[in-house]
C-alpha positions in Angstrom: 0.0 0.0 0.0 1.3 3.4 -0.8 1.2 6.2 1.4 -0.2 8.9 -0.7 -1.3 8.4 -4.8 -2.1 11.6 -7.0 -4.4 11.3 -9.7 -3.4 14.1 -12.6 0.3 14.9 -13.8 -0.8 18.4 -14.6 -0.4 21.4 -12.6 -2.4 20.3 -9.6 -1.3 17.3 -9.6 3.2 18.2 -10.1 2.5 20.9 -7.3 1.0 18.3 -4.7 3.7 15.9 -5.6 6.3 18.0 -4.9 4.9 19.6 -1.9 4.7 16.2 -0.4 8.1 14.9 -1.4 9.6 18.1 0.7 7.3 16.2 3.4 9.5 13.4 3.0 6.6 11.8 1.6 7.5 9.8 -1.6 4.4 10.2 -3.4 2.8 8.1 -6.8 1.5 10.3 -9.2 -0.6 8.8 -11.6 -2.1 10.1 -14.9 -4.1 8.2 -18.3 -2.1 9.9 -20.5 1.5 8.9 -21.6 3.0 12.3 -20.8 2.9 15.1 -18.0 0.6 17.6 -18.7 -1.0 16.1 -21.1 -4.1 18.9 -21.3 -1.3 21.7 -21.4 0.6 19.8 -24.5 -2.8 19.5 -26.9 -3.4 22.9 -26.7 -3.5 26.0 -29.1 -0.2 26.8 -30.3 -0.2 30.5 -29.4 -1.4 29.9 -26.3 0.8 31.1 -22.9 0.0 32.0 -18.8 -2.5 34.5 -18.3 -1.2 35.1 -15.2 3.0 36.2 -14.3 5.3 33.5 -13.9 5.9 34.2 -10.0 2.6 33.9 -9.4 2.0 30.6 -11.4 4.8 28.6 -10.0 5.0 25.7 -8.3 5.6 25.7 -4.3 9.3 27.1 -3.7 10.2 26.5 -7.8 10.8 29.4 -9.8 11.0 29.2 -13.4 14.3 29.1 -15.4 16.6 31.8 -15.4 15.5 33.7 -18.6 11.8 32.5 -18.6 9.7 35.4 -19.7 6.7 36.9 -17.5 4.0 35.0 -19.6 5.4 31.9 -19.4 4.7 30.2 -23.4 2.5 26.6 -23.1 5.9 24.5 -24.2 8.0 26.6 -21.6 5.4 25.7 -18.8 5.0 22.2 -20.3 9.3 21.6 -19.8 8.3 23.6 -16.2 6.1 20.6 -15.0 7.6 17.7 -16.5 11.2 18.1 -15.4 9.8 18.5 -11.7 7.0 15.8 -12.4 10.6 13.6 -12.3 12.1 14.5 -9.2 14.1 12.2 -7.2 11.1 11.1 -4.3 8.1 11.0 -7.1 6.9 7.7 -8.4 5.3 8.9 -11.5 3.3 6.0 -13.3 1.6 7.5 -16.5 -0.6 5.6 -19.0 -2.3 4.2 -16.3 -6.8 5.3 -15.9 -8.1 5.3 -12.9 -11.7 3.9 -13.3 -13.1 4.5 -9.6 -12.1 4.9 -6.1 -13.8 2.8 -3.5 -13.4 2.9 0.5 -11.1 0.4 2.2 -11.0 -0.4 6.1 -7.5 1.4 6.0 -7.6 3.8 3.0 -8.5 3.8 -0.6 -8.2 1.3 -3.6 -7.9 2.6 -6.9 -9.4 0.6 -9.6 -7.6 0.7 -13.0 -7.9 -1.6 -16.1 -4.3 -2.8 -14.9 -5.3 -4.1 -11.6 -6.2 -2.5 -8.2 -3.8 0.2 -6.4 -4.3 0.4 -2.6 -3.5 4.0 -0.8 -3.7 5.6 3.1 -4.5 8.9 1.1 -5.6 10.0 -2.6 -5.3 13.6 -3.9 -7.8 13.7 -7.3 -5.5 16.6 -9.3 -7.5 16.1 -13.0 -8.1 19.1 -13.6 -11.2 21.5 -13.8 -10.8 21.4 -17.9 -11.2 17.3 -17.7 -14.1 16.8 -20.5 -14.6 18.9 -23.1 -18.3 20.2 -23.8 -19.8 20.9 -27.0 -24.0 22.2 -26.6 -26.6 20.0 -28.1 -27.8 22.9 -30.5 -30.9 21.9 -32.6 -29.8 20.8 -36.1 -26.1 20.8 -34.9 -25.5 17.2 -36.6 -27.3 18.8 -40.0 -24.3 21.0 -40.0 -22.9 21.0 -43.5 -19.4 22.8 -41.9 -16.5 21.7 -39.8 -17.7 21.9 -36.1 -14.9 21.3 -33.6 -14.1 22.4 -29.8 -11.9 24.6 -29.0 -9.8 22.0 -27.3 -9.0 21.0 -30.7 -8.0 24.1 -32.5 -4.0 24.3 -32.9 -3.7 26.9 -35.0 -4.9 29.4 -38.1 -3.4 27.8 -41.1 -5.8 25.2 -41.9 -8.8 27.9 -41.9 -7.0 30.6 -44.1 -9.6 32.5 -46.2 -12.7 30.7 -43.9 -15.6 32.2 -42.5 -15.2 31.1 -39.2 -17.7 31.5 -36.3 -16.0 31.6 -32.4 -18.2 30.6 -29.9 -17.6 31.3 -26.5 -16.6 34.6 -24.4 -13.7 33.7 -22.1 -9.5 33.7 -22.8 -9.3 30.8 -24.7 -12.4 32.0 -27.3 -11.2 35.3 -27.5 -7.5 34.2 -28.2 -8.6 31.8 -30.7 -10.9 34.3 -32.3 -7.9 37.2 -32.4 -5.4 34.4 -33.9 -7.7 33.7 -36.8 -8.7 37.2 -37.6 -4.8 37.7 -37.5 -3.5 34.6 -39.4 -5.7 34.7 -42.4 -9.1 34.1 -41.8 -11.6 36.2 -44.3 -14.1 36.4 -41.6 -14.5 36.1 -38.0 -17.7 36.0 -35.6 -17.5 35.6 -31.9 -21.4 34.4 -30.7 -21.3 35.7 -27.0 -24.3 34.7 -24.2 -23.1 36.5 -21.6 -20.4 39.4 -22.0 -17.2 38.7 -20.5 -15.5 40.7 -17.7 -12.3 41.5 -18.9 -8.8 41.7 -17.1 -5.6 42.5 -18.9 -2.6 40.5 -18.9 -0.2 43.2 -18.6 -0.6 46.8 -17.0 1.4 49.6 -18.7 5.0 48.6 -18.6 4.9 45.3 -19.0 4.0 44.3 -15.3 1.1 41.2 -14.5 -2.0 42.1 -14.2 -2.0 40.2 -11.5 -0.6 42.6 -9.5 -3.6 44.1 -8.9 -6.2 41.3 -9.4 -4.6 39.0 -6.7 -5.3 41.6 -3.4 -8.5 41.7 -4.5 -9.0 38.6 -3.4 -8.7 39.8 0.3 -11.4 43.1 -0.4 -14.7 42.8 0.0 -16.4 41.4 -2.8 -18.6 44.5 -3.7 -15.6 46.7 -3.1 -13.0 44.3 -5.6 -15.9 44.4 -7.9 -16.3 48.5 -7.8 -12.7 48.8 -8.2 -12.1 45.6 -10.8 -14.7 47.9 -12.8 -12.9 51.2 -12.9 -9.8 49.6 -13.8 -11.4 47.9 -17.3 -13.1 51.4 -17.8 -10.1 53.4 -17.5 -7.7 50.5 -19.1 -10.3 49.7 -22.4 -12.7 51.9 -22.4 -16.3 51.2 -23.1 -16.9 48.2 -25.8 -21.0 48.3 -25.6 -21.2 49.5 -29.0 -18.8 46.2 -30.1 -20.9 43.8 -28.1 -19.1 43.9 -25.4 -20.6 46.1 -22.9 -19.4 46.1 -19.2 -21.8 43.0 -17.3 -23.7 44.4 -14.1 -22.2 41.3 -12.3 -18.7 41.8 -11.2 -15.3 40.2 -11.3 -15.3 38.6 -7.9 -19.6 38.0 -7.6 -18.9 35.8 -10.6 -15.6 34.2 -10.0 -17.0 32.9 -6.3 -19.6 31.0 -8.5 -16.6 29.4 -10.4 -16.6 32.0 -13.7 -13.5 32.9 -14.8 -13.4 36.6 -16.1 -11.4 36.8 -19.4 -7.8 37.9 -19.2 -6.5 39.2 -22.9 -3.9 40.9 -24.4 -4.4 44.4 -25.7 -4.0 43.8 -29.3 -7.7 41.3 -29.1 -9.3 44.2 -27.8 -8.2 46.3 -30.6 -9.1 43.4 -33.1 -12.6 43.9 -31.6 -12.6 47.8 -31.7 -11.3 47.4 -35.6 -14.0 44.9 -36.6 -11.7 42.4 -37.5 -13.5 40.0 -34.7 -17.0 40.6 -35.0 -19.3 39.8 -32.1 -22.5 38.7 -32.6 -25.4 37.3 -30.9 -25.5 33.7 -28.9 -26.1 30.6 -31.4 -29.3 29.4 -31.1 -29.2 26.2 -33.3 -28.2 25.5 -37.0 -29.6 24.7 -40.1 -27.5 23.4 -43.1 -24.9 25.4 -43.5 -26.1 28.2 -41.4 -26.2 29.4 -37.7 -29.1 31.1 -36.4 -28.0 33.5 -33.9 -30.3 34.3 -30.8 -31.3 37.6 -32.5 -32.7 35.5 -35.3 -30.3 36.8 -37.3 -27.7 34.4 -39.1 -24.5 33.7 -40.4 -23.0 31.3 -42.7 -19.6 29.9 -41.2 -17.1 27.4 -43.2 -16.1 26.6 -39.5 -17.6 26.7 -36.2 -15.5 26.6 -33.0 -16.9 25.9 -29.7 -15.0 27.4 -26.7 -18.1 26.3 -25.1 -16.0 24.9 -21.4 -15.7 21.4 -19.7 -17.0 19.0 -17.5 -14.9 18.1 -14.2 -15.7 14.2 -15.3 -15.5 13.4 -11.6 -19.0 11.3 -10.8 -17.5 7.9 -12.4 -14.2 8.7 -10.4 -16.1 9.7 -7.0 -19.5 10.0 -7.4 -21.1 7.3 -5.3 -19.1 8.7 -2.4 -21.4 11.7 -1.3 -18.5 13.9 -2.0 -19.4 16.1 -5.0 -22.3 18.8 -5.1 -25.3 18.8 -7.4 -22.8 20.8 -10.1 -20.4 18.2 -9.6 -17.9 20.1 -8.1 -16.0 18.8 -4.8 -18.2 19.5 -1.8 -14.3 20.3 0.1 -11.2 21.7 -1.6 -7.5 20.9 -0.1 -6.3 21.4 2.4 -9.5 20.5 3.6 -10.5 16.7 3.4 -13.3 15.7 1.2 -13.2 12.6 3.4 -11.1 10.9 5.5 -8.0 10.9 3.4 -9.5 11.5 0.0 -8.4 15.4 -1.1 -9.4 17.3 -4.2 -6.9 19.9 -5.5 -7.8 22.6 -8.2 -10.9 22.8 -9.6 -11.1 26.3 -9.6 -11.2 28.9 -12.0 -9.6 32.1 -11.0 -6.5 33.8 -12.3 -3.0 32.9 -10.7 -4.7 29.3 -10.6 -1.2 27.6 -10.0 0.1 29.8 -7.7 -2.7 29.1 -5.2 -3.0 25.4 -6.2 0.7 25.7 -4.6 -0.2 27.6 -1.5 -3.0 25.0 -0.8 -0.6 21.6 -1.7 1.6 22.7 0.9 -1.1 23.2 3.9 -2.3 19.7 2.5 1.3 18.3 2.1 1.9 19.5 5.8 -1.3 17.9 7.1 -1.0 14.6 5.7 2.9 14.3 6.7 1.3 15.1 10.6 -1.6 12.4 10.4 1.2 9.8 8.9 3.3 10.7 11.6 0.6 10.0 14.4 -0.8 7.1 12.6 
């Protein structure tokens, strides 16, 4: 029996491994795919941290020497694999764990390659686990390319398509900017509910996060009031793109688990220059159209959904009580879902892996205590 086994090699997952190997704690980390972070490896080429580098770091790991402050998806990729490996860390990938079950003296894990027995399991797969596309009436009558956004790598194979965006946080927005600027002949972004906005980078350069991350400790109502001054002053008004500034603040929304997109400058120009056009919420298709919620329609080559996940967690952990009626762990780390069964991440806020470390180190100091005792 193992002391402590991790399910996920991703961020989550690397951060509570090496938070309990400074324990002394030789964790297994576990994941179904071959490589470490797997979900950060499939994704858009363009894509990089929203968040600065020293506050996306793993618990008392900088980044390389020379790293910029938006860390690029390979560079954090190298980031979490090379410490994935370090001496202490059993890591045992291809393996998919199909269930956990209670055990008189822990947990049993069940996988297609036999049962793995542990005193304490930390569930690290991520809050982007299963990708989501809507059930939109005539969606299978489609006549064009329909694909999620998990998908998308890059512009080249739509250059001169009509392609239609759908979604409203960082990843739609990026996707939508990187078409429009990679040789797409048109671009629509279908937006249901208008994104709050953050920048990536104040004047100068600096994180964004600089002023985001105190927030945190305000009053929501005040983070919110101040949160909105910021985008007006920062972007301006964008009501007459689409955009307009949503009654529901920053940090109402975020404690519901809604991200607020963070963007570069240049995609808010490519909205204020038309070259991403936002439109209405898609509403269904039919043949090679989309009807927009407007009742208005357009006629894409290509639709992309950046239409979100599913956690995935109920055939993992959902007969044991743990999960709410979302799905969402009832208990985040460092506070026990049960008796030595921890969920870490599944969250969506900016400078996620910065405070996935904070947390793995209260859990990796709790666990080490109740091994000690035991």
């Amino acid at each position: 029996m193992s002391d402590v086994v991790i399910i996920g090699a991703g961020p989550a997952g690397v951060s509570a491994a090496v938070s309990l190997r400074d324990r002394g704690i030789g964790p297994v980390l576990i994941d179904r795919a071959d490589q470490v972070a797997a979900s950060w490896r499939s994704r858009y080429d363009r894509l990089k941290l929203n968040t600065g580098r020293q506050f996306s770091q793993l618990p008392d790991r900088p980044y390389p020497k020379g790293t910029p402050t938006f860390p690029t998806r390979d560079q954090v990729v190298a980031y979490l694999d090379h410490h994935a490996h370090e001496d202490g860390i059993t890591l045992q990938l291809g393996t998919f764990v199909e269930r956990i079950d209670r055990q008189p003296h822990g947990w049993r894990l069940t996988t297609p390659a036999g049962d793995i027995d542990a005193r304490y399991v930390v569930v690290a797969t991520g809050y982007e686990h299963t990708a989501v596309i809507p059930d939109w009436p005539g969606r299978d009558g489609f006549t064009g390319e329909l694909l999620h956004s998990s998908t998308y790598r890059n512009p080249t194979a739509f250059t001169g398509q009509r392609v239609l965006v759908v979604g409203a946080g960082s990843s739609a927005m990026e996707i939508a900017h990187d078409l429009a600027s990679g040789g797409a002949a048109e671009v629509w972004l279908a937006v249901r509910t208008p994104p709050n906005i953050i920048l990536r980078a104040l004047p100068g350069g600096l994180p964004g996060d600089l002023i985001a991350n105190p927030l945190y400790h305000a009053p929501v109502r005040l983070a919110d009031a101040i949160a909105r001054a910021a985008r007006r002053s920062a972007i301006g008004d964008l009501t007459e793109f689409g955009l307009p500034i949503p009654a529901e603040g920053i940090f109402t929304r975020n404690a519901r688990g809604k991200a607020p997109a963070i963007l570069d400058m240049e995609v808010i120009e490519a909205v204020k220059s038309g070259a991403i056009q936002v439109v209405a919420a898609v509403s269904g298709f039919d043949g090679g159209s989309v009807i927009l919620a407007d009742g208005t329609a357009v006629a894409p080559d290509a639709v992309i959904a950046a239409t979100g996940y599913r956690r995935g967690l109920e055939p993992l952990v959902g007969h044991l009580g743990v999960l709410d009626d979302s799905g969402r762990p009832r208990s985040l780390a460092p506070i026990p879902a049960a008796d030595g069964l921890q969920f870490l991440g599944f969250l969506a806020r900016p400078s996620l892996i910065g405070y996935m470390g904070k947390q793995s180190k209260r859990m990796a100091k709790r666990i080490a205590r109740e091994l000690s005792v035991a």
